[in-house]
C-alpha positions in Angstrom: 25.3 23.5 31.9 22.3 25.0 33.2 22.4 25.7 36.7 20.6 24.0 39.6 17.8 26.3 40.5 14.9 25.4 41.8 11.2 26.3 41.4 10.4 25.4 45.2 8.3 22.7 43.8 11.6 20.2 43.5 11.8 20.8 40.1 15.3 22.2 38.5 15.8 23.8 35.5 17.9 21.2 34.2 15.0 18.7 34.8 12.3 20.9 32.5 15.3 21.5 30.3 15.4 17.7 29.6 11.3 17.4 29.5 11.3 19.6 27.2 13.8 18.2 25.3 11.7 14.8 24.8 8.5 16.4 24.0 9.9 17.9 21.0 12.0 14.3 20.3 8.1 12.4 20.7 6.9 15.4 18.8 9.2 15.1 15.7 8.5 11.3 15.8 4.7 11.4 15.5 5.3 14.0 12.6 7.8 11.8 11.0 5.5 8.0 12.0 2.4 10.4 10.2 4.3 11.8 7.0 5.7 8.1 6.2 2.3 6.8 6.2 3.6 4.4 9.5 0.5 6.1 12.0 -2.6 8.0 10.3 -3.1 11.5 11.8 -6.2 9.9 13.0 -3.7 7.8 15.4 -2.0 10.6 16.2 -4.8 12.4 17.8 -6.0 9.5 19.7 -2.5 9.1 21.3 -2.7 13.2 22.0 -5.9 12.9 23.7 -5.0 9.9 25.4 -2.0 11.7 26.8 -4.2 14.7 27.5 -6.8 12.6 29.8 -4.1 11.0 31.7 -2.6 14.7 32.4 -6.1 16.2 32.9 -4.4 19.1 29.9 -6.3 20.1 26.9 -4.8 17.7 23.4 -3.6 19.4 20.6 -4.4 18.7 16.7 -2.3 16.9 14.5 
């Protein structure tokens, strides 16, 4: 188990541990939704930069 540090911000490490965690699991879906022919890449994108706006971050390419 990781231990309960904290960052001073409230966040632990166990709590980025698990974000972490289910960025890769959404990542490996998109990849998986986009290889089967189930999303275009096209979708992909436009769910990246939708994601990206809500965040204020930069989106990334599929």
């Amino acid at each position: 188990m990781i231990p309960e540090v904290s960052n001073g911000e409230g966040d632990t490490a166990e709590e980025r541990g698990e974000v972490h965690f289910l960025a890769a699991i959404v990542d490996e879906l998109i990849r998986r939704l986009v290889h089967t022919g189930a999303m275009t890449q096209g979708d992909a994108n436009a769910i990246e930069s939708a994601v990206a706006d809500r965040l204020g971050t930069s989106p990334r390419a599929w």
